[in-house]
N, C-alpha and C positions, 0 to 999 in steps of 0.2 A: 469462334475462338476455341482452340484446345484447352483440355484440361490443363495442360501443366501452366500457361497462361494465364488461365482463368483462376488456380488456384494463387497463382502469383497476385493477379491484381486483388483479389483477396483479400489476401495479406498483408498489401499495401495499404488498401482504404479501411480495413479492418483497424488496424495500427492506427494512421491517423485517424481514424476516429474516439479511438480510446483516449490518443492522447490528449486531444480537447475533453472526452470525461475526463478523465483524471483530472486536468488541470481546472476545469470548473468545479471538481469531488474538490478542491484541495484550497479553494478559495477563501476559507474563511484563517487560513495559515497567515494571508497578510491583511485582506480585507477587517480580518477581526481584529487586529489590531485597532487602527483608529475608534471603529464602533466601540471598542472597550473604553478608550478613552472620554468619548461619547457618556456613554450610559455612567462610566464611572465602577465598570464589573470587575469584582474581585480577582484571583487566581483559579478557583474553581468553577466559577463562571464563564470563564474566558476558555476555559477547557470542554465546558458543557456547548459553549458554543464553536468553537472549532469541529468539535465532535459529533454535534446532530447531526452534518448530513453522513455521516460514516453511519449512523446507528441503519438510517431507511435504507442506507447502500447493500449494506450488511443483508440487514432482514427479507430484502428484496430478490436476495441471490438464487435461493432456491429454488423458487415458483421460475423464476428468468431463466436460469439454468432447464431446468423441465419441459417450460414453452419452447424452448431452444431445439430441445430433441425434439416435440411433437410438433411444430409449427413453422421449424429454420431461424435461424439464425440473422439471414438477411431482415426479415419482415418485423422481425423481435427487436433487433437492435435499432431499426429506421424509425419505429415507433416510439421507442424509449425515450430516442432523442428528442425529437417533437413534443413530446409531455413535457421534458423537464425545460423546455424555452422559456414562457409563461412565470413560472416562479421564481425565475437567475432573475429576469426584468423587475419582477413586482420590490425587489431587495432595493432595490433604488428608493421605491418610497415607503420603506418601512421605519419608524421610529422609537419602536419599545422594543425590550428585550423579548418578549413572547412570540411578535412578529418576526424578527429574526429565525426563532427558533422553529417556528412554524415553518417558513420559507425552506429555510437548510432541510426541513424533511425532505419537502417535495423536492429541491436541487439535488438532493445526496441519490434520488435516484438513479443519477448520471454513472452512480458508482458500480453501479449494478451490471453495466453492460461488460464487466471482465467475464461474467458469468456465461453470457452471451457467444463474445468473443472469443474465447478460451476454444469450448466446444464446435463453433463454428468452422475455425482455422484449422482446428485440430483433423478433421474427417478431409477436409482436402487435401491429405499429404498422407505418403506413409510410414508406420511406425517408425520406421531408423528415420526420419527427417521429421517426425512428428516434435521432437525437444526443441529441436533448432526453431522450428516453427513457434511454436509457442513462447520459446524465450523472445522471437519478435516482435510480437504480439506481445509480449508481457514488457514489453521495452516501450510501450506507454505510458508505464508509471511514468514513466520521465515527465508527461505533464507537469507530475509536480515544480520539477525545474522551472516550466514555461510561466507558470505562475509568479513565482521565484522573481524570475527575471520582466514580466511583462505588468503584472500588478502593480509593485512601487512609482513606477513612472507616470502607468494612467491614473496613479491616484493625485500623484505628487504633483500635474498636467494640468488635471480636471475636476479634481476630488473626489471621494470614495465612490458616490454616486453612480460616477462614471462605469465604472467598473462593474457592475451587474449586466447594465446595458450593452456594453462591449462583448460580453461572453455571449449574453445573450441572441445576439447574431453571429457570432464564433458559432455556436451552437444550431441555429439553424442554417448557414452555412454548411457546415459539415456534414448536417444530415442530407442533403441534397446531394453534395459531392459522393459519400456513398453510397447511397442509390443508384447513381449511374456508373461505380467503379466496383459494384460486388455482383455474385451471379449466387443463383439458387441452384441445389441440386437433391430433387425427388431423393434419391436412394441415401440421405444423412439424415433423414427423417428415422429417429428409433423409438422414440417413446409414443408412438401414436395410438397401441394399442394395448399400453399397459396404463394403471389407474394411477392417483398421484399417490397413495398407499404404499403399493407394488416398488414402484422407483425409489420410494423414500425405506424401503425395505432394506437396503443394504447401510443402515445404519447400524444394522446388529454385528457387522464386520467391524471387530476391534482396530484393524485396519485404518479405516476412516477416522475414527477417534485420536489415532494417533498422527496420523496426517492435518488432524483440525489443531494440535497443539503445534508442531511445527509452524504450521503458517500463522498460526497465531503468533509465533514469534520474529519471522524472516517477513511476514506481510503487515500485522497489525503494529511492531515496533516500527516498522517503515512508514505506514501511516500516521502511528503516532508522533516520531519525531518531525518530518516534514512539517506536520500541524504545529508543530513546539516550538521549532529550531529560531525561526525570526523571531521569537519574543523573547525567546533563550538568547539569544545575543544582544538584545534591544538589554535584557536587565542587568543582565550578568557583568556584562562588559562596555555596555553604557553605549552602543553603537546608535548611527539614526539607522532608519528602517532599510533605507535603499542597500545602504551595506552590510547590514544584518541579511539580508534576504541573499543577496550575493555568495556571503557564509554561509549562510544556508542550504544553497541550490548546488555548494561541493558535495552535499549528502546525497540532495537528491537526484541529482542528475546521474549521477554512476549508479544510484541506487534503481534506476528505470531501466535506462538506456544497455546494462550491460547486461540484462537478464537473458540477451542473447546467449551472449556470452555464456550466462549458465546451464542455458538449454545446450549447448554443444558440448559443454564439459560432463552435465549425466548423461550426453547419447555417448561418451568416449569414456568415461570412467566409472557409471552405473549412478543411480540415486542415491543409494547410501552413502557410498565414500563422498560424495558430495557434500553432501549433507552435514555428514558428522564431524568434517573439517569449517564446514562454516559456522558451527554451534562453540566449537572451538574458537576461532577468531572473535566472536561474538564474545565469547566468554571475556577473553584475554583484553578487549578493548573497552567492553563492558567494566570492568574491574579499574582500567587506570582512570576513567571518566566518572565512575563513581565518587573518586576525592574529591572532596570541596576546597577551594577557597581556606586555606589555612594560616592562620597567625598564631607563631611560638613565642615565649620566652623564656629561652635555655639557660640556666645558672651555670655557668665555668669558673673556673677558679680565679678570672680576670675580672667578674663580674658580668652582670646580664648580656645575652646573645640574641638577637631580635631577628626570626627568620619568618618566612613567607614561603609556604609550599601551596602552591597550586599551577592549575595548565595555563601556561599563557593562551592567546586567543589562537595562535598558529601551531601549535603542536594540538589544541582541544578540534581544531577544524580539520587535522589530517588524522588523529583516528577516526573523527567521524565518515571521514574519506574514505578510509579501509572499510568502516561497519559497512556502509553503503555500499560496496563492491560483495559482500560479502552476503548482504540480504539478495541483492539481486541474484547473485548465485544461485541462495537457498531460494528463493521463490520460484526462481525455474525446476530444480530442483524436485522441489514438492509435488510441483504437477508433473514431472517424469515419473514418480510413483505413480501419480494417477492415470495415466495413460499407462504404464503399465502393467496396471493391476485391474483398471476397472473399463476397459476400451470400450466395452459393450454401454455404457451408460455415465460415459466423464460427463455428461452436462449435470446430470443430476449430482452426482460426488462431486464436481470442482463446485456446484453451488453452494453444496455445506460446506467444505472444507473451504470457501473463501467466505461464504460467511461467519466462519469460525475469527479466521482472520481478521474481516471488518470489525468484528466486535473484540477480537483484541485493538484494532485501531480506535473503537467509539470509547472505549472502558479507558484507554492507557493515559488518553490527555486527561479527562476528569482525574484519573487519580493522583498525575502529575502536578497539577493544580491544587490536591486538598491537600497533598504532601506537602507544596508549598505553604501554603495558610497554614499548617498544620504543625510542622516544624522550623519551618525557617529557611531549608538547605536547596538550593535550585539545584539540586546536583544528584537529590534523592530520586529523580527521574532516573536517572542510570543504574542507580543501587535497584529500583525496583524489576529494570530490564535483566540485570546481572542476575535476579535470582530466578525469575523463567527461564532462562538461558540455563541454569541450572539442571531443574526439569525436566526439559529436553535432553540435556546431555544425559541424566540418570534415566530415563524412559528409553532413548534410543540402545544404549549400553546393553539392556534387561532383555526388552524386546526382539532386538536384531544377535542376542546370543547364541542360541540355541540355531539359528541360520550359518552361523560361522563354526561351531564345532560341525556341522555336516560338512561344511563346505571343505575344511580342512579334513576331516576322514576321507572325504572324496578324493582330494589331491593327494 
């Protein structure tokens, strides 16, 4: 088979395999529901569990990322999979809350292989097709959809139970399928002869730092809401789960699926301008979703006015629409800097930088949760994304200044 073949099928099995990780990373979006019900766990609880397997996904990225350059990315990713079969099954018969949380460690591994994939895809293409590429590939997140839409069924079928088991051969399925649909090649082998020290060296590039807050906002908010949005409809608007998850999956599915999309738009309009328009929309959408649930009573001269300001369910469901267009953007986005700033060693930099991200994904649901215990307002989730979005906007401004006054003396 030729290269451009070969990098094609790739791509293909590459993709679907992420997207069964993702959608097993994202399982505890519905799954945890019921179990909440179950155990009887609070709002921050429910958060912490949704959340565990982001934390191992997170933390895992770096080393996976490094293996990836020293060892290939075939052999890295086929393995992954196969560890994380075993602990999706054992969630079946688990019954306390510690067991749960145990489990999601070891499942949340699954979350790991973008770190894999990312670099993997990235070396069989070149740079002017590298975005597109990667926004392919990153058009996995969509898993979260698959969950979305395939979870409530087999729960509602066969009960929660079910549902471990089910992925659980999703998962070794998949890793078979790509084994026989990906190819290795010797010469993407880069890290083999530096130490994990040496790779971890270009954290002193402020670069990287600013790259791990972006995706902490366009990757970890994406993570975060997905994990939120069904219980977010379940309370707020009193929905049952299968249609809550429905609602839901308007976010996530454009939020995966169109990351293409974003990788085409920084090969044709650069990383920054991308970027700094979706930090924008994020803001804008951020802000009218931060209102709660409002009851007035206005005195007029006729006497009392009784009004009601808040999002009904179909205007709160099409910003989320937009956000989710909007991260997928940014998330392609983020890694078009990366590749083009750090080509010689994207496995190791997209491992922090999407570790950066996971743990904005592990962090956002718990604090979503104690917000809610905390004050009352399920809407104070948005208020807290609106002001990282903030952040971003004042960081990118500062940073990228000093770039545009040259660039305009040049013109």
């Amino acid at each position: 088979m030729n290269a451009p073949r070969q990098a094609m099928s790739v791509l293909i099995s590459s993709t679907f395999a992420f997207t069964i990780c993702f959608a097993i990373w994202m399982m505890f979006a519905v799954l945890g529901i019921p179990i909440k019900n179950n155990l009887h766990l609070n709002e921050t609880q429910f958060g912490l569990l949704a959340a565990m397997p982001v934390l191992s996904g997170s933390l895992v990225r770096v080393p996976l990322g490094i293996w990836t350059d020293k060892f290939g990315g075939r052999i890295v990713f086929f393995c992954l999979m196969l560890i994380c079969v075993v602990p999706i099954y054992l969630i079946a018969y688990a019954t306390e809350y510690w067991q749960f949380l145990v489990l999601g460690l070891f499942v949340g591994l699954a979350g790991g292989s973008f770190s894999v994939g990312t670099p993997y895809v990235a070396r069989w293409f070149a740079p002017q097709r590298r975005g597109l590429a990667m926004g392919v590939f990153g058009a996995g997140n969509s898993g979260s959809a698959l969950t979305k839409f395939l979870a409530p069924s087999i729960i509602a079928a066969a009960g929660w139970q079910m549902l471990p088991k089910v992925y659980a051969a999703m998962m070794l399925g998949t890793a078979v399928l790509f084994w026989f649909g990906s190819f290795s090649n010797p010469e993407h082998l880069t890290g083999s002869k530096e130490s994990f020290a040496a790779q971890l060296s270009m954290l002193k590039d402020p670069r990287v730092w600013r790259y791990c807050q972006y995706y902490s906002v366009v990757f970890g908010g994406y993570v975060a809401l997905a994990l939120w949005m069904t219980k977010y409809f379940v309370s707020e608007y009193g929905f049952d789960m299968k249609f809550a998850a429905l609602l839901a999956a308007c976010f996530s599915l454009p939020g995966g699926v169109l990351r293409a999309l974003g990788g085409w738009i920084s090969d044709k309009y650069g990383a920054y301008k991308t970027t700094w328009w979706v930090m924008w929309v994020c803001w804008v959408c951020f802000f009218l979703l931060s209102y709660p649930q409002t009851d007035m009573v206005v005195k007029t001269v006729n006497g009392n006015m009784n009004l009601h300001v808040g999002l009904p369910p179909m205007l709160f469901t099409l910003l989320l629409f937009v956000v989710g267009i909007a991260m997928a953007i940014g998330k392609a986005s983020v890694f078009k800097f990366i590749s083009d700033d750090f080509s010689a060693n994207i496995g190791a930099v997209s491992g922090v930088v999407g570790l950066a991200g996971g743990l904005g994904g592990f962090i956002l649901p718990i604090l979503f949760g104690a917000l809610v215990d905390l004050i009352g307002v399920r809407s104070s989730a948005f208020m807290l994304l609106y002001g990282t979005v903030c952040v971003s906007l004042v960081w990118m401004h500062y940073s990228f200044k000093p770039e545009r006054m040259l660039a305009a003396q040049a013109a």
